[in-house]
C-alpha positions in Angstrom: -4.9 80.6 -27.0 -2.7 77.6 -28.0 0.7 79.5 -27.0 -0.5 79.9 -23.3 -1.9 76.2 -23.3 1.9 75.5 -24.2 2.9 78.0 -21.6 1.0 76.6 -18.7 1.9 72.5 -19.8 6.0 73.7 -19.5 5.4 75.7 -16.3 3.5 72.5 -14.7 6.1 70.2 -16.0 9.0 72.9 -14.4 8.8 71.8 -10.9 9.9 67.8 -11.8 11.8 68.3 -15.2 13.7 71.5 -14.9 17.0 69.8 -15.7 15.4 68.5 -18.8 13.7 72.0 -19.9 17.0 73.9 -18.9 19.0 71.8 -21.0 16.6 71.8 -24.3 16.0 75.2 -24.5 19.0 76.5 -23.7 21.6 74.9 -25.8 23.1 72.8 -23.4 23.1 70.2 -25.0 21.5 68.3 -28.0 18.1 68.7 -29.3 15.6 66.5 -28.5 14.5 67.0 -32.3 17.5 66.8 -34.5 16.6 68.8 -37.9 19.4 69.0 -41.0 18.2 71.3 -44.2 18.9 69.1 -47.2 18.3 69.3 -51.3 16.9 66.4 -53.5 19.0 68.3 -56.1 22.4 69.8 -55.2 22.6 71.4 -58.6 18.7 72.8 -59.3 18.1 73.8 -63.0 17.4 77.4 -64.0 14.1 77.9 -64.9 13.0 75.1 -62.4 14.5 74.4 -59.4 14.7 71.3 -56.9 12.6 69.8 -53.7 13.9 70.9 -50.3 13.5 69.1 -47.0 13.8 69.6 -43.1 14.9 66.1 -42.3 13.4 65.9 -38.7 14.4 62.9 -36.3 12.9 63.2 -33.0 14.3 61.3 -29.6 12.3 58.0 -28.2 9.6 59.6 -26.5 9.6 62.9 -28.1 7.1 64.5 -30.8 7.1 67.4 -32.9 4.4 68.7 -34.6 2.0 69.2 -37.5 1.5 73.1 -38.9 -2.2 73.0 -37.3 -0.7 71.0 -33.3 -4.2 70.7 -32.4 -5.1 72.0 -28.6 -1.4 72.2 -27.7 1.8 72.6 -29.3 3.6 74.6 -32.1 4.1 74.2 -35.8 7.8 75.1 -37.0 8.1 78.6 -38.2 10.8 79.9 -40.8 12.8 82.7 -41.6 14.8 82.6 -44.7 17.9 84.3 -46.4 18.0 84.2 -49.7 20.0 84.5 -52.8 18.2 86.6 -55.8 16.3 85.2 -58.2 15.5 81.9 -55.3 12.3 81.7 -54.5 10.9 78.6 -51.7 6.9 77.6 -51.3 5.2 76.9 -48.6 6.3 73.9 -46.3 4.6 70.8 -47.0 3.6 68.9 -44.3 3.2 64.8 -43.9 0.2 63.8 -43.0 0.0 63.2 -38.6 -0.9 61.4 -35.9 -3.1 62.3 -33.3 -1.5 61.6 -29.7 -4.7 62.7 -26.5 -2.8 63.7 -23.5 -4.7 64.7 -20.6 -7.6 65.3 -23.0 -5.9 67.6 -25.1 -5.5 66.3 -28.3 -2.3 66.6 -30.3 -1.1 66.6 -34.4 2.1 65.0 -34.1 4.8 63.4 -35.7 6.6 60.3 -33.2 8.7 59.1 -35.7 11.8 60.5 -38.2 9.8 62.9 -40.7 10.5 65.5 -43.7 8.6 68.8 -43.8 9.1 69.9 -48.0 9.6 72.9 -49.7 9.7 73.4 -53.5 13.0 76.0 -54.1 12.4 77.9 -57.8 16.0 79.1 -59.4 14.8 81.6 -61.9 15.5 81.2 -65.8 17.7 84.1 -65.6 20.7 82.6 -63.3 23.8 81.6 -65.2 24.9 77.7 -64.6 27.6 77.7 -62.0 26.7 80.2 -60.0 26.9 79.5 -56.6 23.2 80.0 -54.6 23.7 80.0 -50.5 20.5 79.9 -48.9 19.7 80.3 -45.4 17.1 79.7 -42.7 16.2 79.8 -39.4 14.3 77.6 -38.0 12.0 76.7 -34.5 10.1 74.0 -33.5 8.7 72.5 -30.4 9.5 69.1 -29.2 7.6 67.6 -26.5 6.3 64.5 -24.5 3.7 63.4 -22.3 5.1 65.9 -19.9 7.7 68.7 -21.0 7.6 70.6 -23.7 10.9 72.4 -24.9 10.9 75.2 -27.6 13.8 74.4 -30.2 15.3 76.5 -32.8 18.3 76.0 -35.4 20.2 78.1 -38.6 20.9 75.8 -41.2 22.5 76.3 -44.7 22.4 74.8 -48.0 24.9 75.8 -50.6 23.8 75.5 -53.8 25.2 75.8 -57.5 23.0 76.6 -60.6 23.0 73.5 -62.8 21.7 70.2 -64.7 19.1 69.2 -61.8 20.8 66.1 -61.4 19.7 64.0 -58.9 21.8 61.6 -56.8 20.0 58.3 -56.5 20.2 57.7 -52.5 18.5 61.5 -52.6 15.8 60.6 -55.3 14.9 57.6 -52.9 15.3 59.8 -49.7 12.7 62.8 -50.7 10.2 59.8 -52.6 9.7 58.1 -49.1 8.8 61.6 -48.0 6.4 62.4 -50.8 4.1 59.1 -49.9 3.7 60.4 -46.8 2.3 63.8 -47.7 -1.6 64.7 -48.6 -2.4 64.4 -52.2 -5.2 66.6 -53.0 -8.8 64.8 -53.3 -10.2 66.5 -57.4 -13.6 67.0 -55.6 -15.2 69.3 -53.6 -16.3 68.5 -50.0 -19.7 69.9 -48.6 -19.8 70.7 -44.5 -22.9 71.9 -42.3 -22.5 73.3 -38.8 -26.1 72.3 -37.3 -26.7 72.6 -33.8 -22.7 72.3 -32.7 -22.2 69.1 -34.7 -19.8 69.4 -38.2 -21.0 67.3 -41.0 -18.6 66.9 -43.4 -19.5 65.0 -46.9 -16.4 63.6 -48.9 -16.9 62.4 -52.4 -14.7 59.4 -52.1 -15.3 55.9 -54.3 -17.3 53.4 -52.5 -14.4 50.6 -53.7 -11.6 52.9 -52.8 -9.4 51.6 -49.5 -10.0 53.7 -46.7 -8.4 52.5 -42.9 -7.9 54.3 -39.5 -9.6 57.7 -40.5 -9.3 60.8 -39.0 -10.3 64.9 -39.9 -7.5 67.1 -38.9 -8.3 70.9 -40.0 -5.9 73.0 -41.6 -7.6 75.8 -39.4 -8.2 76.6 -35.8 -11.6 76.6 -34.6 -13.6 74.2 -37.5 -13.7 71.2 -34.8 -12.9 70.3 -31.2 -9.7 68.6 -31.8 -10.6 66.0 -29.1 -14.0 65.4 -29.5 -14.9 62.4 -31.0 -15.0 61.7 -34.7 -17.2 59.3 -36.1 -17.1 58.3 -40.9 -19.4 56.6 -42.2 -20.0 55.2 -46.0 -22.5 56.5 -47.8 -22.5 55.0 -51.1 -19.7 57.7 -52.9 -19.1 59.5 -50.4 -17.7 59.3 -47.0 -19.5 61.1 -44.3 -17.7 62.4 -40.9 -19.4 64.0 -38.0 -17.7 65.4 -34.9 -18.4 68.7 -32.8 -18.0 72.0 -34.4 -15.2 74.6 -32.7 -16.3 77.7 -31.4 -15.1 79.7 -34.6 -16.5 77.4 -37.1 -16.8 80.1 -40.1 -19.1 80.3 -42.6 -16.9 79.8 -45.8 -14.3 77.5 -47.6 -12.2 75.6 -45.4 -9.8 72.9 -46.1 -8.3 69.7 -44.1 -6.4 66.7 -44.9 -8.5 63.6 -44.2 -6.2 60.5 -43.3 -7.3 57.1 -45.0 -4.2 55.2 -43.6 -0.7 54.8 -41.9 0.7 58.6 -42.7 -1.5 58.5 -45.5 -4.6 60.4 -46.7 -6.7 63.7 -49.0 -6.0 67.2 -48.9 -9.5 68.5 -49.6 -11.5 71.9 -49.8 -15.1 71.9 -48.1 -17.7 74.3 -49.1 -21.1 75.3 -47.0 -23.5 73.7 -48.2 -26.6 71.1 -47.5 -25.4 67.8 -46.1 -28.2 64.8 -46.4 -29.5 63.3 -43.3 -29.5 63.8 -39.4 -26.3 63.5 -37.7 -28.1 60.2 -35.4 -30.0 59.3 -38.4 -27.1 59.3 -40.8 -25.0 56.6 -38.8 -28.1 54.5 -37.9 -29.1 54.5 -41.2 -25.5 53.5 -42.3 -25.4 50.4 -39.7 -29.1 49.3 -41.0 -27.8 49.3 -44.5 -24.6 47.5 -43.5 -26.8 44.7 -41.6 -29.1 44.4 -44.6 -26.1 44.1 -47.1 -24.0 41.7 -44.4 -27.3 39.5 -44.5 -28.2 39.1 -48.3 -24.2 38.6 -48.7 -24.3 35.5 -46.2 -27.1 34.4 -47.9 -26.1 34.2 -51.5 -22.9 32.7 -50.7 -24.5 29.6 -50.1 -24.6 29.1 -53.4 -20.6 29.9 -54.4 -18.8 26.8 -55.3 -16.6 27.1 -51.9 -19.3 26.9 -49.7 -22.3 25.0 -51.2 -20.5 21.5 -51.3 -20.3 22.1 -47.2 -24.1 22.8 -47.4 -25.0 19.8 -49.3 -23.2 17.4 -46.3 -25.3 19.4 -43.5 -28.8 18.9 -45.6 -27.8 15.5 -46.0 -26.9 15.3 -42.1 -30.1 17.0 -41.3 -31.8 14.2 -43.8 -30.4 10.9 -42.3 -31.7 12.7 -38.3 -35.2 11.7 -40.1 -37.8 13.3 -38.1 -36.1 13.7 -34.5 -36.5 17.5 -34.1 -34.9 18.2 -31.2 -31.6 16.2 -32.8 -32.0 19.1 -36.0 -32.9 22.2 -34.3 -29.8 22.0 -31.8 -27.4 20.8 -34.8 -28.8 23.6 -36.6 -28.2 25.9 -33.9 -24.7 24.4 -33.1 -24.0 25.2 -37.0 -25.3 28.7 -36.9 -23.1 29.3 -33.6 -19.9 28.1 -35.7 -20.8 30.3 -38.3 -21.2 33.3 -36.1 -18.4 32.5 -33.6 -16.3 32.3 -36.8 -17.2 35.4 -38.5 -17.0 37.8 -35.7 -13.3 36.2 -34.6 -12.4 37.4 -38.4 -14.0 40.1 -38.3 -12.4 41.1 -34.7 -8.8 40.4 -35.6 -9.2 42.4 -38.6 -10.8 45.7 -36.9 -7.8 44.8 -34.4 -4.9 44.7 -36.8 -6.6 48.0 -38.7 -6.1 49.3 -34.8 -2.7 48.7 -35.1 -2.3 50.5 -38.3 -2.1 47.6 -40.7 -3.6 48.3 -43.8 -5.8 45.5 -44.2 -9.7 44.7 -45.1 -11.8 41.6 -45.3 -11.7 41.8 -49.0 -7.7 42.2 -49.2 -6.7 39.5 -47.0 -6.7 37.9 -50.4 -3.7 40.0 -51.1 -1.5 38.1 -49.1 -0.5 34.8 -50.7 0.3 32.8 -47.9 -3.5 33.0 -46.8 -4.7 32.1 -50.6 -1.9 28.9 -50.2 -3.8 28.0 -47.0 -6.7 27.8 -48.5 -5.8 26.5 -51.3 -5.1 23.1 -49.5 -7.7 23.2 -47.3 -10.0 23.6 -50.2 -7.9 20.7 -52.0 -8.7 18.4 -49.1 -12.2 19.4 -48.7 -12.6 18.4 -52.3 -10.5 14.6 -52.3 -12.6 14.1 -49.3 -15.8 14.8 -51.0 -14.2 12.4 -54.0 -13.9 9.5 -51.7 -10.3 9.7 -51.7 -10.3 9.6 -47.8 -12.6 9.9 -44.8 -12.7 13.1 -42.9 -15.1 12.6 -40.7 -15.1 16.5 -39.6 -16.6 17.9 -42.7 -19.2 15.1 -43.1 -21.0 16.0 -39.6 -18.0 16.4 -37.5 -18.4 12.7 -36.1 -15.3 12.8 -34.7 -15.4 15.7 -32.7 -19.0 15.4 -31.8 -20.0 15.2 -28.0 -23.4 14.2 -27.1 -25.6 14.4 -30.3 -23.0 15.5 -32.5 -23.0 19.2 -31.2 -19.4 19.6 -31.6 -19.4 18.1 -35.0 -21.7 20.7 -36.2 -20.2 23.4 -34.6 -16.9 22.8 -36.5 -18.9 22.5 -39.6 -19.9 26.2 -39.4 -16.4 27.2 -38.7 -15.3 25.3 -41.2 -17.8 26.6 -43.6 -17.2 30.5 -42.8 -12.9 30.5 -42.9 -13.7 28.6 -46.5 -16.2 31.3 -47.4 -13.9 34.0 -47.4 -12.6 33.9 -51.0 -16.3 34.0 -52.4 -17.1 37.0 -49.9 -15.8 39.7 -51.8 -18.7 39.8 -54.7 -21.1 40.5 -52.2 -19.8 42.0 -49.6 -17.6 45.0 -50.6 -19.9 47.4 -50.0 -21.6 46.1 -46.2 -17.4 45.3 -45.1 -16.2 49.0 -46.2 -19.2 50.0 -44.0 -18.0 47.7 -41.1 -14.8 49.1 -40.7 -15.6 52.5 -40.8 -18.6 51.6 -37.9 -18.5 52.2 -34.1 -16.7 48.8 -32.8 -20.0 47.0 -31.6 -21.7 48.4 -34.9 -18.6 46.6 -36.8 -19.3 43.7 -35.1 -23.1 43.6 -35.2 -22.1 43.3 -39.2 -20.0 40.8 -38.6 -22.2 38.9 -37.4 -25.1 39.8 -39.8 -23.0 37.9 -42.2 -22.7 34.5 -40.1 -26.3 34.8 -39.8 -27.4 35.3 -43.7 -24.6 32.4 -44.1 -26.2 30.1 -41.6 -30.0 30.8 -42.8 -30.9 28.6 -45.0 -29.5 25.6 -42.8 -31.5 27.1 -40.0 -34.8 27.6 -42.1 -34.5 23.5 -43.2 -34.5 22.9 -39.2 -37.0 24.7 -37.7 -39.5 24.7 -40.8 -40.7 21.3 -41.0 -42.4 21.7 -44.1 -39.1 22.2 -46.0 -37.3 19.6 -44.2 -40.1 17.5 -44.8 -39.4 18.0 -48.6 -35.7 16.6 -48.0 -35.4 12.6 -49.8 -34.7 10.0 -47.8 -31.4 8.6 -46.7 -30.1 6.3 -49.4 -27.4 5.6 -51.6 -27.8 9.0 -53.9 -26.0 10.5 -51.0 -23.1 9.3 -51.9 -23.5 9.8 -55.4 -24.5 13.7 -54.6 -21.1 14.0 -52.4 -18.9 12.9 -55.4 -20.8 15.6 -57.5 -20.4 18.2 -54.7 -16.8 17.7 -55.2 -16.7 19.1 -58.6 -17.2 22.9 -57.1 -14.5 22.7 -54.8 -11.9 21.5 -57.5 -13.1 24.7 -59.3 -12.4 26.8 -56.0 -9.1 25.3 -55.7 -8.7 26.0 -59.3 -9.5 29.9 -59.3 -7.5 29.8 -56.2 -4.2 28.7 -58.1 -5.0 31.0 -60.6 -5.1 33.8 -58.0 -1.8 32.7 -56.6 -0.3 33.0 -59.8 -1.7 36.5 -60.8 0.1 37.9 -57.4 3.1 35.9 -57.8 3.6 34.8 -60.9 4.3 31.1 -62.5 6.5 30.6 -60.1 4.1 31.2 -57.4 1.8 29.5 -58.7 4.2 26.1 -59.1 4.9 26.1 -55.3 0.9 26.4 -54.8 0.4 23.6 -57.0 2.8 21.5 -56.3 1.9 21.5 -52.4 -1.5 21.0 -53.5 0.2 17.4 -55.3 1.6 16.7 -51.5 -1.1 17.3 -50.2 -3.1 15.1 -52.2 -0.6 11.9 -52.2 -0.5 12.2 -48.1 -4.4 11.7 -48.0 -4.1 8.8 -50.7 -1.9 7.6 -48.0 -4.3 8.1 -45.3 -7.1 7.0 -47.5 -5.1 3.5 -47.8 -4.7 2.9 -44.2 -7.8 3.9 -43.4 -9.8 1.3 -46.1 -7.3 -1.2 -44.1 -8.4 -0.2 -40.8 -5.2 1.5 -39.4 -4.8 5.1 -38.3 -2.4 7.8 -39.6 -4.3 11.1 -39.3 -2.0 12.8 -37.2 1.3 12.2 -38.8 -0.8 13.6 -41.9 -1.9 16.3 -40.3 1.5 17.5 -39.2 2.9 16.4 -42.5 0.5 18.6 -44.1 1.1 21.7 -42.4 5.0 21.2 -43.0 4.5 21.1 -46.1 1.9 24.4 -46.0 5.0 26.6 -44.2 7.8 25.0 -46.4 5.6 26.1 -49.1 4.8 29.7 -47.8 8.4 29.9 -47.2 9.1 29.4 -51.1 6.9 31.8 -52.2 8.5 35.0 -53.7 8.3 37.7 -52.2 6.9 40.3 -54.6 5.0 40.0 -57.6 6.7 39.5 -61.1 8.5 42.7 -62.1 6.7 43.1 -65.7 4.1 45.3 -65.0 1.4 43.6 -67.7 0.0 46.1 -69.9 -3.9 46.4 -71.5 -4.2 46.1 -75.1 -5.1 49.7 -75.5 -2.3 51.5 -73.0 0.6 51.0 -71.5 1.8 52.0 -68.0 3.3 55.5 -67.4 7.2 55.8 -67.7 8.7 59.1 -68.6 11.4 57.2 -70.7 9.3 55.7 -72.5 7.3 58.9 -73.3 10.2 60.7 -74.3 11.5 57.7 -76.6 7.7 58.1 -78.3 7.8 61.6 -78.5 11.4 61.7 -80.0 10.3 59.3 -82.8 7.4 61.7 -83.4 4.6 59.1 -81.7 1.4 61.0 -80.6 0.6 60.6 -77.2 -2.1 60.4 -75.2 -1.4 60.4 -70.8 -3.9 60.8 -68.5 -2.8 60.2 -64.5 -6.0 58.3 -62.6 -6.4 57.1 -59.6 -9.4 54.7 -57.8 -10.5 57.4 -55.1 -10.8 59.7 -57.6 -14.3 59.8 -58.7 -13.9 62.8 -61.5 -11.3 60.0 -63.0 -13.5 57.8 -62.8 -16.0 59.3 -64.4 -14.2 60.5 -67.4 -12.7 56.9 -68.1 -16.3 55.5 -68.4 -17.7 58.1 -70.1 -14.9 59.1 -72.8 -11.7 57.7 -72.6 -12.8 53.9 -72.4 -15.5 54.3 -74.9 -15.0 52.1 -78.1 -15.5 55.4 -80.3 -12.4 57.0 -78.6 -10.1 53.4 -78.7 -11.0 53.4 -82.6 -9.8 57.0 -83.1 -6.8 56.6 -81.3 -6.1 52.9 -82.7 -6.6 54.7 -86.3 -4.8 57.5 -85.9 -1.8 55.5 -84.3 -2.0 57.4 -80.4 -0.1 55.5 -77.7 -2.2 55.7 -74.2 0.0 55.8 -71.7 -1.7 56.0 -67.9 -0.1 56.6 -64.9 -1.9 55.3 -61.6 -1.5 57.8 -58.6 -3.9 55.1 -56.5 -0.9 54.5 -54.2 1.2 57.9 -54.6 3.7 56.7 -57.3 6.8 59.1 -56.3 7.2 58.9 -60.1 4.0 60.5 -61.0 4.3 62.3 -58.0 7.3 64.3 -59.3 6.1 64.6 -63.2 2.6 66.1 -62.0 4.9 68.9 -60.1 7.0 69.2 -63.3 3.6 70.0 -64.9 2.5 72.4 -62.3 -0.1 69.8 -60.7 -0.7 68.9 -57.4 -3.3 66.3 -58.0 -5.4 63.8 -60.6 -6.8 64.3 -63.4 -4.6 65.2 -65.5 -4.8 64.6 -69.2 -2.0 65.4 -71.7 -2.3 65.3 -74.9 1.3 65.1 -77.0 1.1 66.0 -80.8 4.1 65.1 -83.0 6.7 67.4 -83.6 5.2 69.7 -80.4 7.5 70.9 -77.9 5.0 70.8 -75.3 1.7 68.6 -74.4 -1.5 70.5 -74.5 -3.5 70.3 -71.3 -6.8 69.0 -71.8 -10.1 70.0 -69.4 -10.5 68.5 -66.4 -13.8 67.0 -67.9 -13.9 65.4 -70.9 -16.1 64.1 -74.0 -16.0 61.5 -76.4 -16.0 64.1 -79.4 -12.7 66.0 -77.2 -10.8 63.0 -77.7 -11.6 62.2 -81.3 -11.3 65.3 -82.2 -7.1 64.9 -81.3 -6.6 62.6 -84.1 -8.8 64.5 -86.9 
């Protein structure tokens, strides 16, 4: 079916691009998809062998495609010519993208991309001998309009060897290994009920999921265009689109993509899939909302975001019993809130859009945004101390327009951008939910959470009983804002401590050293303002010079010492063969945070004080290796061991010349048992 879609597209496109097509497919000139064979290893060892790659590079504007295209296109196909006693696997795909042209939807690759191979030497060939190996290769590269069937004989000449590996070629094939699909460790269960697939994927509620999309290894499991909508349900991940006409009754597999080029290899069984297909989303958002809500709500009591509280209530205290002055302050505040949440929460569904991997939890990763609040905690809290009068955060005088609306407004802004490093605690689950959520569904959460954040201030206002339990104005106000200073300095605290676990001491320095300009400018201001002169702007502008000089001086990565628990130690293969030449016995198990059979084991065994006791008394090194973000490193070594995936545990016994595999799930008494 797909080759006379592909016939029909070229045919249409014949009558305005002839030149184009003529010169594509018939050698005339270069290929609008340049390809080049080429070996990660030059010199693959007998007995093992080396990676192999078709190094694709397509022209601005072109595509080329995955091995399933979708509803038009072609995969590449291969012929091979090969020495005896060479053997090459199946290619090995990256994972796509999905381009909809003229509602047919396409698995494609727009950008420069490497299609693997693993090429086996057998133990039997003599070093030096030289191993030719050819192929013939075709392809289809297309665009929005013309499609042009592409085809090329390429060579590699090889010579039996070391398996050396040059480093510019080790580099080269890693960048293409991130790229493709690692396989999941757990079954998926699917459902075909009244033309709609359901397809349940264990996957870790925590785990980092952006930008997701089903493509099928098969033809005929889906309706490559239809829509495709995932949900979170606790573990699992649940994704729902139409069924294809051939949707068959048995295992099938897919690659599931979680990010930029990015995602799961995974094997889906029949089976009985929980909920209705409306239900199951609807149910999702409800559970979002509630979570969004009670997360609002309890971060009125984190030290970031309480202090802020404290001013309102004693705002809404000193309006005494003038209703109509609370209730629209209130309502102003609640609006700030709101207006404020769903702006962060719209930029971040629009830079996930865009393919940045980002979530509400991690833009805590970047330090430049934990420096920024940093100060603006650090001037939040001198100005709660008395050190100066910032009239915004105390009712938002200054900005105020009739009745202080503006003022309050502000406030609530204020008070949800300053929320943001307490949100995490409560909101992983309801923000994973968000972003996996139609967009209106997203934002309905969004905006959940300015609600549950503005509640209590809202309650106070338009329940006259609890205002009317609110002391009156006098001078324990001021004695209560000095106290409510104390929880910011804490916040600014844990916030310098967070800039030096991503960036080290010296990160950490710059952070608090712009915190100590900070801090002297508003002394400044704080004089001039005690003596009735102005300054606020020059300190406002000094203030955020010193913010970007100080973002500027940052480092740019994180300390290269990776720091090590007290019971393990990272995974380095250097290190492992140091231990096992000095006759060290070693335990290495490869984890990862999506993996929930990892996950598993690690509570239930391997981090159990029994098992550290053993393994501290009988002298074991642990050594774990984190495939979380496909580790080219671990990547390779699991291949070496005949693995495509996590877990793997190895368990390496001095004196032995090889690691003994351990199950898949383990026990306590399995791993006590090594050191008996």
């Amino acid at each position: 079916m797909r080759i006379f879609q592909v016939i029909l597209m070229t045919l249409a496109s014949m009558l305005v691009a002839f030149p184009a097509l003529a010169q594509g497919a018939f050698g005339n000139g270069p290929p609008h998809i340049a390809a080049r064979l080429v070996a990660e290893s030059t010199a693959p060892a007998p007995g093992k062998g080396t990676a192999i790659a078709f190094a694709m590079v397509p022209e601005a504007g072109w595509h080329g495609y995955w091995e399933n295209p979708g509803d038009a296109g072609l995969g590449m196909t291969v012929t091979w010519t090969l020495p005896k006693g060479v053997s090459v696997g199946p290619l090995r795909y990256p994972v796509p993208e999905t381009l909809l042209i003229s509602g047919l939807m396409n698995h494609v690759y727009e950008g420069p991309y490497g299609v693997l191979a693993n090429l086996t030497v057998a133990a039997g060939i003599a070093p030096g001998t030289r191993l030719p190996v050819r192929v013939k290769a075709q392809w289809l590269a297309c665009t929005d309009k013309v499609c042009v069937p592409e085809s090329g004989e390429m060579a590699l000449d090889l010579i039996a060897g070391d398996g050396a590996v040059v480093a510019a070629d080790r580099a080269r094939f890693d960048g293409w290994r991130t790229h493709l699909p690692r396989p999941l460790g757990a079954q998926a269960t699917y459902a075909v009920v009244d033309g709609k697939l359901r397809l349940s994927v264990p996957f870790p509620a925590d785990a980092q999921a952006s930008d997701m999309h089903l493509f099928p290894l098969a033809e005929g499991l889906t309706r490559y265009a239809a829509p495709q909508s995932v949900t979170r349900q606790g573990d699992r991940l649940l994704v729902e689109t139409q069924a294809g006409e051939d949707a068959k009754a048995g295992p099938v597999q897919a690659v599931l993509r979680t990010g930029d080029h990015v995602g799961f290899l995974l094997t889906a069984a029949p089976g009985v899939v929980e909920g209705a297909a409306s239900g199951g989303q609807a149910s999702a958002i409800l559970v979002a909302l509630g979570g969004a809500l009670l997360g609002g709500l309890l971060l009125n009591i984190m030290p970031c975001v309480f202090p802020i509280l404290g001013l309102k209530v004693m705002k809404l205290a000193k309006a005494g019993g003038d209703e109509r002055i609370v209730r629209r302050e209130a309502l102003a505040y609640a609006a700030g809130v709101i207006a404020t949440c769903l702006a962060l929460g719209g930029l971040l569904l629009a830079l996930r859009a865009a393919g940045v991997a980002a979530g509400w939890a991690f833009q805590l990763q970047d330090p430049r945004i934990i420096l920024a609040l940093l100060l603006l905690v650090v001037a939040i809290a001198f100005n709660l101390a008395g050190l100066f009068d910032l009239r915004a955060v105390g009712g938002g005088d200054a900005l105020a327009g009739k009745g202080g609306l503006a003022g309050a407004f502000w406030t609530g802004a204020l008070v949800a951008f300053v929320a943001t490093p307490c949100t995490g605690p409560f909101m992983a689950a309801a923000m994973g939910a968000a972003l996996l959520l139609p967009l209106v569904a997203a934002l309905a959460v969004f905006a959940g959470l300015g609600v549950g954040l503005a509640l209590p201030f809202l309650l106070i206002a338009y329940v006259p009983a609890l205002r009317s339990r609110l002391p009156r104005p006098g001078p324990w106000m001021s004695r209560l804002q000095r106290i409510l200073a104390l929880p910011m300095f804490v916040t600014a605290l844990g916030l310098a401590w967070l800039l030096g676990q991503q960036r080290g001491v010296t990160g950490m320095t710059v952070g608090l050293s712009a915190a100590l300009g900070v801090a002297l400018a508003l002394w400044w201001l704080g004089i001039r303002q005690r003596a009735g002169r102005g300054g606020g702007l020059l300190v406002a502008l000094a203030v955020v010079a010193l913010a970007v000089g100080a973002a500027a001086l940052l480092p740019a990565r994180a300390p290269a010492a990776v720091a090590e628990r007290g019971d393990s130690v990272p995974f380095d293969e250097a290190r492992l063969a140091s231990l096992r030449g000095a006759n060290k016995p070693v335990f290495l198990y490869f984890t990862a945070d999506w993996c929930l059979t990892c996950k598993a084991n690690e509570a239930a065994s391997i981090d159990r004080a029994e098992t550290r006791a053993a393994f501290e008394k009988g002298g074991v090194t642990v050594m774990v290796g984190d495939w979380t973000n496909a580790d080219p490193a671990i990547t390779r070594f699991l291949e070496g061991q005949g693995r495509s995936g996590v877990p793997l545990y190895l368990w390496y016994a001095p004196g032995a010349s090889d690691p003994q595999t351990l199950p898949q799930l383990l026990t306590p008494a399995t791993l006590t048992g090594l050191v008996r």
